[in-house]
N, C-alpha and C positions, 0 to 999 in steps of 0.2 A: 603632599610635599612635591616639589617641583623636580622634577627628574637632573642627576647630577650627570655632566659629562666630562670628560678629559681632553685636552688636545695640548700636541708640545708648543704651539703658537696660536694665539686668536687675532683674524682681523678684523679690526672694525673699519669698513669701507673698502668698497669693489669699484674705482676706478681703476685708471693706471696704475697709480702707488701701489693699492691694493691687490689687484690683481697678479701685477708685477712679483710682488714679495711672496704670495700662496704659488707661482709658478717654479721662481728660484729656488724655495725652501721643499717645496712637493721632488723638484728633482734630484736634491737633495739626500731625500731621505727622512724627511722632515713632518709630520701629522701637523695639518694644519687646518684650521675652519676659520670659514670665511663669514662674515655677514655683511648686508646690507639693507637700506632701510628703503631702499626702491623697489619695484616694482618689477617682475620680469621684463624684460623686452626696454624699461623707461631707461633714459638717459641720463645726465644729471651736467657735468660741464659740457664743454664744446671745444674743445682741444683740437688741433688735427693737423701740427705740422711734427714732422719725426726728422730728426736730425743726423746727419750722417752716421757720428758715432753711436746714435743709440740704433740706428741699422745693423752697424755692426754687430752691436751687443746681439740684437733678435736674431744674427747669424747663428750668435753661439748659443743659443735655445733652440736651433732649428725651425725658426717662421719669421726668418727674413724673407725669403723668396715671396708667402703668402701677402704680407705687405706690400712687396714690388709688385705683386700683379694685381692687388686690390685699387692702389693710390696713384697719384700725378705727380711724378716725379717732375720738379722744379728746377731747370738749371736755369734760365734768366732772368734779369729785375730789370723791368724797363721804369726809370724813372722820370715823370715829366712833371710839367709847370703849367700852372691854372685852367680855368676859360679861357678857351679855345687853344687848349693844352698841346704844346709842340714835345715832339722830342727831346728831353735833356739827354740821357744816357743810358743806353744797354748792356747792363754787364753778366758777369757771372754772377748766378744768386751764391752760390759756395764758392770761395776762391781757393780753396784749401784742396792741392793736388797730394799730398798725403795718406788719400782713400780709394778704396776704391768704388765709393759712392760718393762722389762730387754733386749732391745734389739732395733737395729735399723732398722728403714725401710726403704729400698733403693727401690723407684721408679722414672721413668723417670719423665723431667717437665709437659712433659703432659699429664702425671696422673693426678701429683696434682693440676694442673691448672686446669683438667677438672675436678675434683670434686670439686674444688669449684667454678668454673662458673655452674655445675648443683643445686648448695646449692642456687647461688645467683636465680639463673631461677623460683627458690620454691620461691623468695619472688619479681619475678618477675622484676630484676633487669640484666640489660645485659650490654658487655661493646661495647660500641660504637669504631668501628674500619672500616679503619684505620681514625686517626684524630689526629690532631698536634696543639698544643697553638701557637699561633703566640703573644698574648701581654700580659699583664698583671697590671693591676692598682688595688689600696687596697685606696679605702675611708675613712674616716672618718668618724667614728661612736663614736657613746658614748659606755662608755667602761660594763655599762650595761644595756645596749639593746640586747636580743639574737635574736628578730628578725628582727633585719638590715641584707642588703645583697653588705656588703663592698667588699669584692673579686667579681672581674668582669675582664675576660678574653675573649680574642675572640680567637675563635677555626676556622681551615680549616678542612671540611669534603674533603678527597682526593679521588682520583677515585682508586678502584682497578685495574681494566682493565690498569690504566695509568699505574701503579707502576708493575704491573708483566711484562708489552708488554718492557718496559724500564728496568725492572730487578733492580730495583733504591733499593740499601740496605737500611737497618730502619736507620743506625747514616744520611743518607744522605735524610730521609723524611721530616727532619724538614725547610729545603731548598727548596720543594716545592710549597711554601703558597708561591710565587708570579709568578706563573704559573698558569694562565690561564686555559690551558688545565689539570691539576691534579688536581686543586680543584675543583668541585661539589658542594658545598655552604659554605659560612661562618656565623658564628655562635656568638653570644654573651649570655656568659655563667655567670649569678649572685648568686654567692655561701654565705653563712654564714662562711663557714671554708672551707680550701682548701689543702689537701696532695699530695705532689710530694712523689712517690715511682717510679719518670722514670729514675732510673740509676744511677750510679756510678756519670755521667756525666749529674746529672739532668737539664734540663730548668729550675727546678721550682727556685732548690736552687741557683743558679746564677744569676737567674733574681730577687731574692729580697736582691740580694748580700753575701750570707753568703759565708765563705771560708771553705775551708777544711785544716787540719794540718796533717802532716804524710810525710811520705818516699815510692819513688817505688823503691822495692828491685831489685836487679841486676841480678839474677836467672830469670832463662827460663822453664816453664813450656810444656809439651807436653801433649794433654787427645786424648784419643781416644776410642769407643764405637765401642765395635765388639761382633762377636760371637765367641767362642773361640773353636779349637780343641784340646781338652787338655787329658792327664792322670795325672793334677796335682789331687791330694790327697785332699788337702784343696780348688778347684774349686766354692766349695759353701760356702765361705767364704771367710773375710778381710785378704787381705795378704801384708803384707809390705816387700820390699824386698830390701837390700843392694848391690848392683851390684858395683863391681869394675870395671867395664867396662862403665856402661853406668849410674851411680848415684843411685840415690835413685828412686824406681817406689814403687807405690799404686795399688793394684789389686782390682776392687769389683764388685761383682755380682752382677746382675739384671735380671727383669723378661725375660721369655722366654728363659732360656740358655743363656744370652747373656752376657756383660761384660765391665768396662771401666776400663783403664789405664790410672794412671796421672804419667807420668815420669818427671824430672829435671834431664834438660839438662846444660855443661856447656856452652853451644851456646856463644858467647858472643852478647851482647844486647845493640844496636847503642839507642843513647839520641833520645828521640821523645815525641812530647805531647800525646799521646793514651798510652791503656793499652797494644792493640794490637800492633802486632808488623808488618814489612810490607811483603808484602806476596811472597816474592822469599826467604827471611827467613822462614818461613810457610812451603812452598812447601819443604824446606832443610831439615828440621826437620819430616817434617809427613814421605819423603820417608825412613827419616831413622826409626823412631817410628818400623815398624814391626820385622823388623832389632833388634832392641834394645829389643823387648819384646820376639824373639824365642832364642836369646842367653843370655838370663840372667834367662829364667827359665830352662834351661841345669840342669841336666840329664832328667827333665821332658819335653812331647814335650808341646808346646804354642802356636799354629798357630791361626793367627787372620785373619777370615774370615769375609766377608758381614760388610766389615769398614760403619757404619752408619754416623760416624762425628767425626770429626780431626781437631782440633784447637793449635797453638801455642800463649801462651801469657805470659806477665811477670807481677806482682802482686803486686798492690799498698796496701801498709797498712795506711790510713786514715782515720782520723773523724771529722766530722765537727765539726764549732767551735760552732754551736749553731742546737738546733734540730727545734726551732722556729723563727717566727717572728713577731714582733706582738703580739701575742697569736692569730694570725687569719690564717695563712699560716706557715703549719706542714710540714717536711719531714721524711722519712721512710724507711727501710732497706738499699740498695745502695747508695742511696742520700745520705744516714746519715754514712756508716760505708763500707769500701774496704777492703780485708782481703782473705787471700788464701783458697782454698779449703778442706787444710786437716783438720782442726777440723771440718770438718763437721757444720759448724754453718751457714750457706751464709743464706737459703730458715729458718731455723729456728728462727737467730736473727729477719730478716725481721717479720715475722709474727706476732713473741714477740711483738716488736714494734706496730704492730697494734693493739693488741690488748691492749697494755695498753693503747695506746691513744685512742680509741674507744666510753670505754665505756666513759671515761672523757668528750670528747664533746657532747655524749650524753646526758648528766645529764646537762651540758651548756645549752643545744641546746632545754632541755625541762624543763630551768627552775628552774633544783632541785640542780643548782649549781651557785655561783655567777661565772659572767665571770671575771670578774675583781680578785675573789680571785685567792688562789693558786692551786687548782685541774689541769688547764690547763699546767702551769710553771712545775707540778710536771712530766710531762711527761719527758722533757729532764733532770729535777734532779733525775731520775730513771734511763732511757736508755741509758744516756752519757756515765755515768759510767761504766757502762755494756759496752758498746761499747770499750771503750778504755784497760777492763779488757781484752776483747776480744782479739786485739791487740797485748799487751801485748803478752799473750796464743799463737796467731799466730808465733810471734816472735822469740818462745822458738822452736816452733818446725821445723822453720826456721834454727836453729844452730843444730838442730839433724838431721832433712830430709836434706841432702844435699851429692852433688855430690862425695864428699871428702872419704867418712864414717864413719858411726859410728854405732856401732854393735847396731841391733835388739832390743838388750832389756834394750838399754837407751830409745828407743824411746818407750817401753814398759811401762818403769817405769814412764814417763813424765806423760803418758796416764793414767795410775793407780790416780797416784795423785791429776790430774785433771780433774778425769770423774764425780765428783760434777758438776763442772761448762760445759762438751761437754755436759753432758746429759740433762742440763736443769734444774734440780732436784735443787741443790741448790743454783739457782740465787734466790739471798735475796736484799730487795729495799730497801733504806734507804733516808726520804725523810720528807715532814711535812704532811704528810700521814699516817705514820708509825709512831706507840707510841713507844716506849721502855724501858717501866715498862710493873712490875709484870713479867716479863718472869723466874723469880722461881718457880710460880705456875703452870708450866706445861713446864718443859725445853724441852721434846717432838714437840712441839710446837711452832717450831723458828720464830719471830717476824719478819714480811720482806720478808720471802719466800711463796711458796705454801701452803695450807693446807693438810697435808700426808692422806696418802690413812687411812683407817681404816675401820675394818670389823663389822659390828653390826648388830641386828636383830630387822624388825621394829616392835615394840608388838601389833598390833591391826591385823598381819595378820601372825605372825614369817616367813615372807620374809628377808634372807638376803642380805645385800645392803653394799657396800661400798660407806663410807663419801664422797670422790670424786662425786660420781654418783648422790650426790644434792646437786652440785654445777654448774648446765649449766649456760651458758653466755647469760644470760637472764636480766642482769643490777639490781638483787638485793643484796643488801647485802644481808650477813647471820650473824647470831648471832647463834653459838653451846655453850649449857648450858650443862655443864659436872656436875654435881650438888651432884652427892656420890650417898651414898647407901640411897634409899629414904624408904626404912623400918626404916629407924631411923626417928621418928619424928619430930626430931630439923630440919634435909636435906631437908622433903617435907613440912614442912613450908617454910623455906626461899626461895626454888624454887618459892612455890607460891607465895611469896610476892614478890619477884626479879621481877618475868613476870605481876605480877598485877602493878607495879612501872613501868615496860617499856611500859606495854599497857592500862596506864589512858588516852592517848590522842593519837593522832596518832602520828606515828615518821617518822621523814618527812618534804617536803617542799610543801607546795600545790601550784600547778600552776593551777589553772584553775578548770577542774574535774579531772586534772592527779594529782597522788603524787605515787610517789615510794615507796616500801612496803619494812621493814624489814620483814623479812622472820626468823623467830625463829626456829629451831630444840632443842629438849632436849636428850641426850644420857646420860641413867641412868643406875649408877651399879648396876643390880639389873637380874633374870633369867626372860625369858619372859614369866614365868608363875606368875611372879608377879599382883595381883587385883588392877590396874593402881586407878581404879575408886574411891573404897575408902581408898586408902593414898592420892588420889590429884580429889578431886570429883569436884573442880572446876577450875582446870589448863587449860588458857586459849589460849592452844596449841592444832592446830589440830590433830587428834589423829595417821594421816600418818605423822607427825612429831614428832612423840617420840618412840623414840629407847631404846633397851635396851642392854649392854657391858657384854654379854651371852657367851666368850669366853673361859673360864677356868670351863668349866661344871666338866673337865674329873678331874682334882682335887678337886672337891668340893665344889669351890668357881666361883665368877664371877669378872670380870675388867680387863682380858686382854689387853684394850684397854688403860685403867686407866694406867696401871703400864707401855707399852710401853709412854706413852706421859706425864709420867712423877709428873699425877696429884697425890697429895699426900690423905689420907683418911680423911674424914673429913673438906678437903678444897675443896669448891667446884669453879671452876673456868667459865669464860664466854670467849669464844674467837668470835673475829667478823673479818670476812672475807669478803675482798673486790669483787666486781663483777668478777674479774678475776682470781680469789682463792686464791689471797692473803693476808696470816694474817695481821689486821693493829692493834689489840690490842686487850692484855686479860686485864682481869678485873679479880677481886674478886666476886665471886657467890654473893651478897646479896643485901636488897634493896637499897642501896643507893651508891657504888660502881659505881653498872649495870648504875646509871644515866648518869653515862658518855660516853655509847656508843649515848644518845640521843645527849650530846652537843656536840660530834662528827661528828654524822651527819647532826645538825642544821650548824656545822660551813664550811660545804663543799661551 
């Protein structure tokens, strides 16, 4: 009999997605296993731009900084125009001054794959490889019970040895579970919740039947990873280039001197079920590739040396029709959403994804949320959306990247417009998660999106600290009380009353000895030589969480922070932020307002 195991979540597939979702859920609190059906050390996509907001995000994991000093952060797109290519336009590759990463970072996948397989190693969690699902059945349980363990799949541990001697590629592993000789043991695997992040062409999502909607476009893609010998001018930068010869190419640097090129080709592109295309096509296209990249950057020279990896393929744009099943079997990045390379969104959407679903089954999975409500469901009435905006986005620059052309600085301008949504920065959720009131008490403070950075000084030590920087993904809310100038004695009353009315009892759902803790910050207009103690001698805030909005020293006053987000004087506002920084409601500063972040919470 095949050895039975437990785990509160299983994943199938250890890319971003995957990875991403065992890191969030592991910090959590959360037993989670992982598989994959590669190889130690093997790769599988080629992702490798990370966008400002998901830097953020790897802030509040702790391995933002490893990324910064692994990758090539990207601030300009020089854009030009054909043989004998001049100059069209220099811009900023991020235009979104809103961060405090204006800029993107292009590392290989197996950077970022390997910093978060060393994140997951801290909590002791690794992913099982190579290994392939061979079945899959979902029981019947009551709908709330969190700790039933309805998903149960059986797994083939495969042999390495077998899969290198035989050279057998990943899409063709999953055809090895009735060989004898490749399988090593079989496995039965009994999860609580279960995520497919294995691909475009997931097992998971097929096998509990969901479909995907969408078109594979008729364009031909070429990438290729070189080191380049160049005296191009803009080398260390994004280059988009109009070639009347050979289409539209994407230039972008990478660590060590090195470089990739995505060209579009007019190849024409025979009907086939894959994305790939078959490989005497392949071989047609790579010979030409160097070809095409030393005469389209004429008069500059562009010779591509030490080719590391050369792919031809053509690019579905799809989404499925559901992110769930059940509310018990989730899918994630690939699985969920196909879409070309140039927005730069592939490894970023993916990871989004995990993380919003993350913390959600956590709070299920301990308890502090009913499974039956809508916490779970709001995943896909978040992400879908997102996904198909996505699409969309792809779409557009589908009619501008193309072999045909179109001068430089429409695709400029595309970029301009929509570097809200590539950067990350203003994807906003809308969902039954999301209030949308009061958002006049602080239009700074868009309902839906992230919480924006903000600078402030904390007064029990005048360290300063940006907003962001307490908010780790650590599964509490927060609750920031913006509450005015508390030398007015009407302001440090009601503060006090506000936070004595939130903290007469606990707020919360008790499981057991667990409950989840709001976590209150206060940010007061006020300089941080303010005598905290007797205006608020019994505010029952720890004293590392009360800040003070010290930023307008140099003219005489303070609330820099006030007047960017919008708060007006004398009204003091509460805004509550979800686990994953996003705002899901303000309130009105006082005591009975503030009640409603408690029924808020009680109703998850």
């Amino acid at each position: 009999m095949p050895e039975i195991a437990h785990t509160d979540v299983a994943i199938i597939g250890a890319g971003p997605a995957g990875l991403m979702a065992a890191l969030a859920l592991s910090r959590l609190g959360i037993v989670v296993k992982i598989i994959d059906r590669r190889l130690p050390g093997e790769i599988a996509g080629q992702a490798d731009g990370i966008q400002p907001r998901m830097i953020e995000i790897w802030d509040s994991f702790g391995i933002g900084d490893r990324l910064r000093r692994k990758g090539i952060h990207v601030h300009k797109t020089a854009r030009r125009n054909g043989t004998g290519i001049t100059k069209s336009a220099e811009t900023l590759n991020i235009t979104v001054s809103s961060t405090k990463y204006p800029y993107e970072v292009l590392a290989p996948i197996d950077v970022i794959e390997g910093i978060l397989m060393d994140a997951l190693r801290e909590h002791h969690v690794f992913v099982e490889q190579p290994m392939v699902p061979i079945d899959l059945m979902i029981h019947e349980t009551s709908d709330d019970n969190h700790n039933d363990y309805p998903v149960e799949f059986t797994l083939a541990k495969l042999s390495e040895d077998y899969i290198r001697s035989r050279n057998v590629s990943q899409a063709d592993r999953s055809n090895l579970a009735d060989d004898a000789d490749a399988v090593e043991s079989i496995q039965v695997l009994r999860a609580k919740y279960l995520i497919g992040c294995d691909g475009a062409h997931s097992w998971v999502r097929k096998k509990v039947g969901i479909s995907v909607g969408g078109d594979q476009t008729e364009l031909t893609w070429g990438v290729i990873d070189f080191t380049p010998v160049t005296n191009l001018p803009s080398c260390r930068a994004k280059n988009i280039i109009q070639s009347p010869t050979f289409g539209a190419m994407g230039y972008l640097p990478r660590p060590n001197d090195t470089a990739r090129m995505y060209i579009l080709h007019e190849t024409p592109v025979s009907s086939g079920s894959g994305d790939v295309l078959d490989q005497q096509l392949s071989v047609k296209v790579a010979d030409r590739t160097p070809q095409a990249i030393e005469t389209s950057f004429l008069p500059f020279k562009m010779e591509a040396t030490n080719v590391t990896w050369s792919s031809i393929y053509k690019v579905a744009q799809r989404v499925a029709e559901s992110f769930s099943h059940k509310n018990r079997v989730f899918i994630a990045g690939d699985a969920c959403h196909t879409h070309s390379p140039k927005g730069g969104q592939g490894a970023n959407a993916s990871m989004t994804d995990a993380c919003n679903l993350a913390w959600k089954l956590a709070y299920v999975i301990r308890g502090w949320a009913a499974p039956a409500g809508g916490l779970l469901s709001s995943y896909e009435d978040e992400r879908r959306p997102f996904s198909k905006a996505l699409i969309e986005f792809d779409k557009e620059i589908f009619k501008l990247f193309n072999p045909r052309g179109v001068a430089p600085e429409e695709y400029q301008e595309l970029w301009r417009l929509n570097n809200m949504f590539t950067s990350g920065i203003g994807l906003r959720y809308s969902s039954s998660l999301v209030v949308p009131k009061f958002h006049e008490l602080a239009p700074g403070l868009a309902i839906g999106e992230r919480f924006p950075r903000g600078n402030v000084i904390r007064q029990c030590d005048w360290n300063p600290v940006d907003l962001q920087d307490l908010m780790p993904y650590d599964g509490n809310f927060r609750l920031l009380l913006f509450p005015g100038d508390i030398n007015q004695p009407v302001t440090a009353h009601c503060l006090q009353q506000s936070v004595t009315a939130l903290m007469g009892d606990r707020v919360g759902r008790q499981c057991g000895t667990s409950t989840f803790k709001l976590e209150i910050i206060a940010v007061l207009n006020a300089s941080k030589e303010t005598d905290m103690h007797s205006l608020l001698p019994e505010l029952p805030i720890p004293p590392k969480n009360v800040y003070v909005d010290d930023g307008l020293r140099d003219v005489g006053t303070t609330g820099k922070l006030y007047l960017e987000f919008g708060i007006k004087a004398g009204g003091g506002v509460a805004a509550l932020v979800r686990p994953d920084g996003h705002i899901c409601m303000l309130v009105p500063l006082n005591p009975v307002d503030v009640l409603a972040v408690k029924s808020y919470l009680a109703s998850l």
